[in-house]
Every structure is written in structure tokens, then in C-alpha cells.
C-alpha positions in Angstrom: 107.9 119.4 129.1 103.6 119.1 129.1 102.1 116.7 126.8 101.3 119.7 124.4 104.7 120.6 123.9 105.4 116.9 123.5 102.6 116.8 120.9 103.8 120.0 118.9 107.3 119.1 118.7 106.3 115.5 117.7 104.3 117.3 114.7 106.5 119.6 113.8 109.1 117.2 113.0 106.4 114.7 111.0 105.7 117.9 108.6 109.7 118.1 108.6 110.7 115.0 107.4 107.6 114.4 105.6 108.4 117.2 103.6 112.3 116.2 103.2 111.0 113.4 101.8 109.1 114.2 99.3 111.7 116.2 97.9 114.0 113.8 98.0 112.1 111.4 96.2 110.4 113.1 93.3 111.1 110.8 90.1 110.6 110.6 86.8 107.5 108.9 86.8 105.7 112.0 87.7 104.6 113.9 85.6 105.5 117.7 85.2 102.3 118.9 87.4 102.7 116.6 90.0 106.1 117.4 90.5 105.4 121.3 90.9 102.2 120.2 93.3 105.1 117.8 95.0 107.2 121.0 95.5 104.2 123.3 96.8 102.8 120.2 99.3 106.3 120.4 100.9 106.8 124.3 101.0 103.3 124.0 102.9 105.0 121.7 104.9 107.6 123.2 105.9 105.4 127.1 106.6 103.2 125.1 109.2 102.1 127.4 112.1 102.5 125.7 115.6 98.3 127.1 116.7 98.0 124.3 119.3 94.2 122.6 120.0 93.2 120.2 123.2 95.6 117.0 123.1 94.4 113.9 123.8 95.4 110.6 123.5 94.1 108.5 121.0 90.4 106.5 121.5 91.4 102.5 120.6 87.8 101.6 121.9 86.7 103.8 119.0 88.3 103.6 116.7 88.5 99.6 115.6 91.3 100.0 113.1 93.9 100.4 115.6 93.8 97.1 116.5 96.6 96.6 114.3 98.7 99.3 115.5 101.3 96.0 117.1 101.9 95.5 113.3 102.9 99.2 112.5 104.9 99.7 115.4 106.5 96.2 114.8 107.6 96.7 111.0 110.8 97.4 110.1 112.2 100.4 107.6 115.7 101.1 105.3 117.8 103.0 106.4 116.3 106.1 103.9 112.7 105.5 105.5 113.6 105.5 109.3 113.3 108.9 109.6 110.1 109.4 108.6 108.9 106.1 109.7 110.1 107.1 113.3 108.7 110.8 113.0 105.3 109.5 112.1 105.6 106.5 115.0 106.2 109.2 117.4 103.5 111.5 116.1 101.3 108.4 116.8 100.0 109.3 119.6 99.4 113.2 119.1 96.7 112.8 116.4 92.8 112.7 116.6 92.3 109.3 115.4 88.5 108.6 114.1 86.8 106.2 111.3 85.9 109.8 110.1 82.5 108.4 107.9 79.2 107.6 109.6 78.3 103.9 108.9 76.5 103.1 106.0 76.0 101.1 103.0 79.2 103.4 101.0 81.0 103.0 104.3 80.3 100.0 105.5 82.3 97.6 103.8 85.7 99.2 105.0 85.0 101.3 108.4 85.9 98.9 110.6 89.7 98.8 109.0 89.7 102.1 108.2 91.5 105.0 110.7 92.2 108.8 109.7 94.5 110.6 112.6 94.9 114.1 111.9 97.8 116.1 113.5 97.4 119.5 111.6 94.2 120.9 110.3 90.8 121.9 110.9 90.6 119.2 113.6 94.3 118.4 114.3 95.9 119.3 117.5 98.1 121.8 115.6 95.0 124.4 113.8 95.3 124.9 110.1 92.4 126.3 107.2 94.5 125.1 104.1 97.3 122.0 105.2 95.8 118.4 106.7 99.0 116.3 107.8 98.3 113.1 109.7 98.4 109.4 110.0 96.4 106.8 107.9 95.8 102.9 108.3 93.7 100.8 106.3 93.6 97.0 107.7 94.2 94.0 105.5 92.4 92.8 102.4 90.2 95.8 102.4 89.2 98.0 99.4 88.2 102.3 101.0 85.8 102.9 97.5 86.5 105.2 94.4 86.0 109.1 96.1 87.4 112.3 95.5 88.1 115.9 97.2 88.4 119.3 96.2 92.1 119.5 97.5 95.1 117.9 97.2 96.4 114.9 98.3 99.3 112.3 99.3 100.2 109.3 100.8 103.5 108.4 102.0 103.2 104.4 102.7 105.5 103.4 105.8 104.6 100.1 106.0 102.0 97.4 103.9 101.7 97.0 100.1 98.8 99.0 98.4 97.0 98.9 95.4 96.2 102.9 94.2 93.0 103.0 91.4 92.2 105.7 89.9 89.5 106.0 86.9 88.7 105.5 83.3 89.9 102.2 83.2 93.6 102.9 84.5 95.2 99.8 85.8 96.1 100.0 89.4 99.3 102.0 90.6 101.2 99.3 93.6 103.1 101.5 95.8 105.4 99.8 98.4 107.4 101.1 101.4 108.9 104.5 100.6 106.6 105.5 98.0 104.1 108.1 97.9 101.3 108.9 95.9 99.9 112.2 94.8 96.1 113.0 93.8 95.3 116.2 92.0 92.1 118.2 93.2 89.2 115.9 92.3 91.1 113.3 90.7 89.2 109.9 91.6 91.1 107.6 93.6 90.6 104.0 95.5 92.7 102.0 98.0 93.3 98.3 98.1 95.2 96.9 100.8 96.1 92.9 100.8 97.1 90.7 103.6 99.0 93.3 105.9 97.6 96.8 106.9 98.8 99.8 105.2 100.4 102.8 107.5 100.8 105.9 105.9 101.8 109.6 106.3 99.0 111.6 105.0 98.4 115.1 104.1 95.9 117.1 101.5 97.0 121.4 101.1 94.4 123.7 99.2 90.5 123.3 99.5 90.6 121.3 102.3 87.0 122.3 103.8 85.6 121.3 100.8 83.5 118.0 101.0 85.0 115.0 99.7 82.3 113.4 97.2 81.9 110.1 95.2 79.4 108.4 92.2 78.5 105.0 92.1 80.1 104.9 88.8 82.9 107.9 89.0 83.3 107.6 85.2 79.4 109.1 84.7 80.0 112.2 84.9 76.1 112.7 84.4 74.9 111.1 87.9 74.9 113.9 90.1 78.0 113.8 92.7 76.9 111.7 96.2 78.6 113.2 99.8 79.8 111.0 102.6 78.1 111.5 105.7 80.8 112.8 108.1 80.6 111.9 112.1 79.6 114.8 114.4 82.8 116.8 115.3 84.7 116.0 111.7 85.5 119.3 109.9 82.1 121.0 111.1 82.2 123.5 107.9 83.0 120.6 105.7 80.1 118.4 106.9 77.9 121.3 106.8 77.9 122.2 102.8 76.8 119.8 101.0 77.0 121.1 97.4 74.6 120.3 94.6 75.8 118.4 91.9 
């Protein structure tokens, strides 16, 4: 078997169990909308189309935040995790890792802890237009800023303890191994990671080419909407349209 088939059966069976789990593990706490985006995330899950890119193998020189990849690979998972946990270690190496943001003053602070590896989507070894599935790590003590996108979004945390914010004035949402996290389409959101990194399955369905966007203040609605500067080769289209406020 060639290292493309290795890569697209690896994927396949992230968007499987990734999908299973949600499922599995939609509660009470959500809330009536987020349950049905729950249950559309995983159908898009499980309708991904196998379009294979180039595979590579990942950059570590590159991309600093996998420096701590010895601490993922070395943390442990219940019995109702392991699946996934093992999917997603597997997939580990069949994703385009990047820090994704050019460095700047918005970036800056958290770049250099911060590593996005997509597996499907616009720039994942398996092509898709509307589904992003991948891999996400955010080092320790480290805070990725209040931003939002025009799709949807979730986070299935493997490993690490993480602090979810959203806006208004919410108080902080702690999510823990096992739990996942859903974002609507331009609902403000911040990450807080404390003294381990965070390793996560990630995935957005929907407007995915859309830019992501932030305010300094996300609550004034009246300062026109700021766009993250993406690096050359991220989402072309996506880095391309930068919409007026």
C-alpha cells in the first residue's frame, strides 16, 4: 500500500469515528440548534469524498508547535476515547500542518504554540469546498484571541484541559478529554490552554472559504470587522477576499 492510500484510509477513518462520536455524545447541555448542527456536522462526516491531493509528511522545522507532539502521543485515553484518540494519532501524520496566520501583532502572542493540520478541505490531502476535518494543538498556558468564521465549527479535545470564551460577558466553557465544542457561523470564540497542550479533532462544514475575522473588542459591533493575514498557500480563495466590514 503507497503512502497515499495509507493517508486516505487513515482519514477516512478520522471522519468515521469523529462522526460516531459526536453522535454518541450529544447531551443535554446543548441546546436544540446545536444538536441539529451536531447531527448535520456528522452526516457531512460521514458523505466525505476520498479526492486525494499531494501527501507529504508533516514540516516540524516549521511549524514550532509540534514540538510537543511527545506529549500527545504520550497521553493516555478511556476506553470510550481510544478510538478516536487512535484515529486522529494515526491521521497525525497525513495532515498539512501550518501556524496558518502570518506573524503579527494579533498573532503574535500565540503562533509559536499554535498548529492547524488539515486532512480534508481546500488544503487537506483529501479535497473538499464545504467540510475542513483535521488536527489542532495549542501549547500550554497560551490564550489563540477572540475570532470568528462564517462556517461552522468543532473541537473534539483528546488530550489537555481548555478554557472555551465566547462573548458578551459569558463566563468560560472548560472542556476536558472527550468533550467537544460546537460554534455556530460567526459566533465569537477564544481558546485558553493552561499548563499542558491541548490536542484536538477539528472540523468546520458550510462557508468554509469564507475569511475568518476578529474586532479588538468583538462586543462593538460598530468597529468595522479586522481579517487575519493568512500565509501564502492557506486557502488561496479565502485569503484573497477580504470583505468590507
Amino acid at each position: 500500500m503507497n503512502i497515499k492510500h495509507t493517508a486516505i484510509g487513515a482519514l477516512q477513518r478520522l471522519a468515521r469515528r469523529t462522526s460516531e462520536h459526536l453522535i454518541l455524545n450529544i447531551g443535554d447541555d446543548l441546546s436544540e440548534d446545536k444538536k441539529e448542527l451536531t447531527r448535520i456536522m456528522s452526516s457531512a462526516l460521514d458523505s466525505l469524498d476520498t479526492a486525494a491531493g499531494p501527501v507529504k509528511p508533516p514540516d516540524w522545522t516549521e511549524v514550532r508547535a509540534l514540538r510537543h507532539a511527545p506529549k500527545v502521543f504520550g497521553a493516555s485515553a478511556p476506553p470510550s476515547l481510544a478510538p478516536l484518540q487512535q484515529a486522529a494519532l494515526s491521521a497525525f501524520g497525513y495532515v498539512n500542518w501550518a501556524e496558518f496566520y502570518v506573524e503579527n501583532n494579533w498573532s503574535r502572542p500565540f503562533l509559536s504554540e499554535f498548529a492547524n493540520g488539515e486532512g480534508v478541505g481546500p488544503n487537506g490531502v483529501l479535497k473538499s469546498q464545504d467540510l475542513i476535518l483535521g488536527l489542532f494543538l495549542l501549547g500550554p498556558n497560551s490564550y489563540y484571541p477572540p475570532h470568528a468564521h462564517p462556517a461552522e465549527e468543532f473541537y473534539v479535545v483528546l488530550s489537555g484541559d481548555v478554557f472555551f470564551h465566547g462573548s458578551n460577558g459569558a463566563s468560560p466553557i472548560r472542556k476536558i478529554q472527550g468533550d467537544f465544542m460546537i460554534f455556530r457561523s460567526n459566533e465569537a470564540h477564544a481558546i485558553q490552554t493552561f499548563d499542558t497542550p491541548v490536542f484536538a479533532v477539528h472540523g468546520q462544514v458550510g462557508a468554509i472559504n469564507e475569511p475568518s475575522w476578529y474586532r479588538d473588542d468583538m462586543n462593538d459591533f460598530s468597529e468595522p470587522k479586522k481579517y487575519p493575514e493568512l500565509k501564502k498557500g492557506i486557502v488561496d480563495a479565502a485569503a484573497a477576499v477580504q470583505h468590507p466590514a
